[in-house]
N, C-alpha and C positions, 0 to 999 in steps of 0.2 A: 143198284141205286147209286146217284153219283154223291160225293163227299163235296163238302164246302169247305174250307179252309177259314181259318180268321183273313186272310188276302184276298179273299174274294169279298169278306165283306167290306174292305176295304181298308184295312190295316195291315200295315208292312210291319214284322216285325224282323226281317231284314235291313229295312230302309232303315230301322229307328238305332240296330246296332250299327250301322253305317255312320250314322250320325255320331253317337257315344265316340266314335272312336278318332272322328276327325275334331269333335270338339277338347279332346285329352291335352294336347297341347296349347289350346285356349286357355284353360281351367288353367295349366300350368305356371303359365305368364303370370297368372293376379296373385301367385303364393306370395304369403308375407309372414312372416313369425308368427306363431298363434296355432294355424291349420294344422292339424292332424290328421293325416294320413290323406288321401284323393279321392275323386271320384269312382262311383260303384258298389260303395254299401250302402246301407239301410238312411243314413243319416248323416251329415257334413259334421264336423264337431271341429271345436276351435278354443283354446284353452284361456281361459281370462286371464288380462294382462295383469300385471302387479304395478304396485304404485300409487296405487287409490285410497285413501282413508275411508270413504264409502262408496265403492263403486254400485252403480246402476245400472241395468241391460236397456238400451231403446230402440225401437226398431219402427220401421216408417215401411209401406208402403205404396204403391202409386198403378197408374198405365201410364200408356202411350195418347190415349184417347184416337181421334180420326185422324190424328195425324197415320196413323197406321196406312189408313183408306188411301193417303198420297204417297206412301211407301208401296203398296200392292198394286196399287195401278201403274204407277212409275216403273215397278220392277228394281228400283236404288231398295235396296234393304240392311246395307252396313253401316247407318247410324242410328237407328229408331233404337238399338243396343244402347248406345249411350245416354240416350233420351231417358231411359228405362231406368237407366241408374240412378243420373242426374238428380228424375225426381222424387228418391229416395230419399238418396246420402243427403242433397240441398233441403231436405225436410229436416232430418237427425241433428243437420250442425246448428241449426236454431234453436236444440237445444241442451248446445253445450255436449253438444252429443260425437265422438272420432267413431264412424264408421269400421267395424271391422271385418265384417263379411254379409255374404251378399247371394241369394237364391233366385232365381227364374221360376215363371212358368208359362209355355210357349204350347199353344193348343190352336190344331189346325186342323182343316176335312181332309187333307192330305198331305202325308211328310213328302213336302221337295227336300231330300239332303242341304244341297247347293243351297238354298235359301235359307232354308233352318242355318245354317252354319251361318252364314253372313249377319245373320242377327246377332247370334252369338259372338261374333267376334266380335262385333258391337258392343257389347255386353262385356264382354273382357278388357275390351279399350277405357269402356267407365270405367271399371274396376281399376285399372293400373292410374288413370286419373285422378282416382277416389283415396286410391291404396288401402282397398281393402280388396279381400280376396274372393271369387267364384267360389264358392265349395259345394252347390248342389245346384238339382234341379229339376223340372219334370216336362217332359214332353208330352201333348197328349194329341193323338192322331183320332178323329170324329168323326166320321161321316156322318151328313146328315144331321149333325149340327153344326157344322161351318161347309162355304160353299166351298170347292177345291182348292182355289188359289186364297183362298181367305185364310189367315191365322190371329190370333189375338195373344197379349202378353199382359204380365201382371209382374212386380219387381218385388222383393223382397229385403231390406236392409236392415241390418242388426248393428249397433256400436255400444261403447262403454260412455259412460257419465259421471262426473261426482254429481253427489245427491243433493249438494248445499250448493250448485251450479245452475239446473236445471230449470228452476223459474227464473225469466230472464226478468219480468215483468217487476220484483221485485229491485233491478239495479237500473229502472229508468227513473229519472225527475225533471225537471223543469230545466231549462235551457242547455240540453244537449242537442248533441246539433245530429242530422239528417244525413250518411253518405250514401249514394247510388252506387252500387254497382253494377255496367251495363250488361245486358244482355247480349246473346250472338244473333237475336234472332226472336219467333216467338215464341220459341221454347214446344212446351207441349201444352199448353192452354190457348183456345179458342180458333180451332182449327175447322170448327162445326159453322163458325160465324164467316172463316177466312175462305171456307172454297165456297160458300153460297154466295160470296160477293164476288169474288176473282171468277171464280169458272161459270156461275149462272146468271146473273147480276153482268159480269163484266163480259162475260164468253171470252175471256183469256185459255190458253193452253199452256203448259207444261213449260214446252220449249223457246216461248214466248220472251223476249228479251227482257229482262229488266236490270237494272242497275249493270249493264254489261256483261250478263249472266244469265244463264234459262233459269227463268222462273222458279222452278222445280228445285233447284239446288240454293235457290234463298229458303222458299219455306220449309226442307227439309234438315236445313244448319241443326245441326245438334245442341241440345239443350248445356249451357256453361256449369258446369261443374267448379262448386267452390269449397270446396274440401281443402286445399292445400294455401289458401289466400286466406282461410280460416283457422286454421294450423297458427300460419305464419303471426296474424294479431289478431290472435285470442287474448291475449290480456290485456287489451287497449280498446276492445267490442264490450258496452254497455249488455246489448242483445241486438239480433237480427231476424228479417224479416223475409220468408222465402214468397216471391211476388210470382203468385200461380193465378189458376183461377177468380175471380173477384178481381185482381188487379193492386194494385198499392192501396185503395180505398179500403176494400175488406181483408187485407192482410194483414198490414201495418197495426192495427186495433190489435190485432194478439197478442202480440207483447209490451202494449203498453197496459200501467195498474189503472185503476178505477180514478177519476182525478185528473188526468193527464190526456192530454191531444195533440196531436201530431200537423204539424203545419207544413204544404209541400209548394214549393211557390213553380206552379205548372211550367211557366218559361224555363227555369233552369233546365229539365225534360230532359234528355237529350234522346228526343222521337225518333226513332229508326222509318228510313224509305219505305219499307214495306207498311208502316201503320198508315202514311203520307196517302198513301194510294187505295187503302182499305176504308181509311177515312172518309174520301171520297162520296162514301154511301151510307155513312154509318154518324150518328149522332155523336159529339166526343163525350159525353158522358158516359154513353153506355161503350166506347173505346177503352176508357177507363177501366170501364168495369170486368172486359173481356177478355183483355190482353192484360200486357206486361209492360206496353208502352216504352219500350228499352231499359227500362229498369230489369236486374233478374235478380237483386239482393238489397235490402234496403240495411246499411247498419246503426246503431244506435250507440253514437260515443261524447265521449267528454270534451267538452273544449279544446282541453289542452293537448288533447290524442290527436286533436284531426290532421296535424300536419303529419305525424308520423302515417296514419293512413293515409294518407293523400300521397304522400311519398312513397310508399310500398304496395299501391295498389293502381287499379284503371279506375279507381272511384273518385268522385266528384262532389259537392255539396248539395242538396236540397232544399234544405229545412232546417226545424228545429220542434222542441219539444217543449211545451206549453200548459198551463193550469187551465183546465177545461175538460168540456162531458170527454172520457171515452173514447175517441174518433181519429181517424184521419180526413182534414182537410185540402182540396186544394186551393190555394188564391191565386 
């Protein structure tokens, strides 16, 4: 009678040590004080920092959503890594939150190495962005529930907080003013809305020119990581606003209290070519709603802060903050 191996059913667990071992020097790169010991035991452990009167653990995670579907098709798979981080860590720091480390989970019908790695190294390049460090993570090879070249990913990020930090919503009031900070791109939100107009709607391709550049390599730009422009003025940031799904419309309401609205005067925008064009087919309301519209951080500061932001950042003005329902408006 003949024997079946687990590789016949379709799981390498050759390939998957192949892997462990190309990503070891990945892993390596994101070390930063804190990390104990490396990859390959039970669990990543990472020592709390000192320094905190009440320190907090907070931890965000995220996907990629379809933007994945234009990485698998394309065959490019060495940014949807940073994408993964991105929108993590850009979750944690809105709430007064420094990223310290950072898990994967990377599940596919079949381990390609060479591919699997390239994510990862994606994934490490956040990290060193983020400066926080890789310290685990889990591979899962499926047949049969994902097709062969299919994988999906899910991100994990852990940082520290002081606890009298953490609602931002308590240090916003009335006439603070609004700064954008832009986008690279559309991030990782509304990618389900961006190929049903671009590739079936418009019957564009990949390698399609646009802005002087194949297509493909505008909407796969990596999502802007602001960990270190958050670093830099945190004591001059009211609170911030991570401009994902919903748009500035249903984000911005987060952190503002009960009382308070938020007013964005649309012209100032600064609309990125690719919305210009998606637009095209798409009502701007619900653009609004879908995208990020070049925005990818909204901050909420003081009067007298904005020059010092404006000088130490690529942000720009908006708005302001106003007595009224709850809301963000635009005029």
């Amino acid at each position: 009678m003949s024997q079946i191996s687990y590789k016949d059913a379709g799981v390498d667990i050759d390939a998957g040590n192949s892997f462990v071992e190309n990503i070891k020097p990945l892993v390596k790169s994101t070390k930063i004080p804190g990390v104990l010991g490396g990859i390959g035991s039970f669990a990543g452990a990472f020592e709390l920092p000192t320094g905190y009167k009440e320190p907090v653990m907070l931890a965000a995670t995220d996907g990629v959503g379809t933007k994945l579907k234009l990485a698998i098709d394309s065959g490019i798979h060495n940014t949807v890594g940073i994408d993964l981080v991105a929108m993590c860590v850009n979750d944690l720091i809105c709430n007064f939150g420094t990223p310290s480390f950072f898990l994967d989970y990377y599940a596919t019908g079949k381990l390609e190495v060479e591919v699997a790695t390239a994510v990862v190294a994606g994934i490490a390049e956040g990290c060193v962005q983020s400066e926080c460090a890789l310290i685990g993570g889990e591979t899962a090879e499926m047949p049969g529930m994902y097709s062969k070249d299919d994988y999906d990913l899910a991100g994990f990020a852990v940082g520290i907080g002081e606890k009298s930090e953490l609602d931002r919503t308590l240090h916003v009031s009335a006439g603070d003013v609004l700064i954008a900070l832009p986008s690279s791109g559309i991030h990782s939100n509304g990618f389900s809305l961006a190929r049903k107009v671009l590739f079936e709607k418009m019957g564009m391709k990949f390698n399609d020119d646009f802005e002087g550049k194949p297509l493909i390599e505008t909407l796969l730009t990596p999502t802007k990581i602001y960990v270190k422009t958050f670093k830099k003025l945190k004591n001059k940031i009211q609170a911030l606003a991570h401009i994902t799904g919903g748009g500035i419309v249903e984000n911005l309401p987060r952190v503002l209290p009960e009382g308070m609205r938020a007013v964005i005067n649309e012209s100032k925008i600064r609309t990125l070519p690719i919305y210009e064009l998606i637009g095209q087919h798409v009502e701007r309301a619900e653009m609004f709603r879908a995208f990020n519209m070049g925005v990818g951080m909204v901050l909420v500061v003081k009067p007298e802060n904005v020059a010092d932001i404006l000088a130490n950042s690529d942000g720009y003005e908006i708005g302001f903050i106003e007595k009224g329902t709850r809301e963000a408006v635009l005029i």
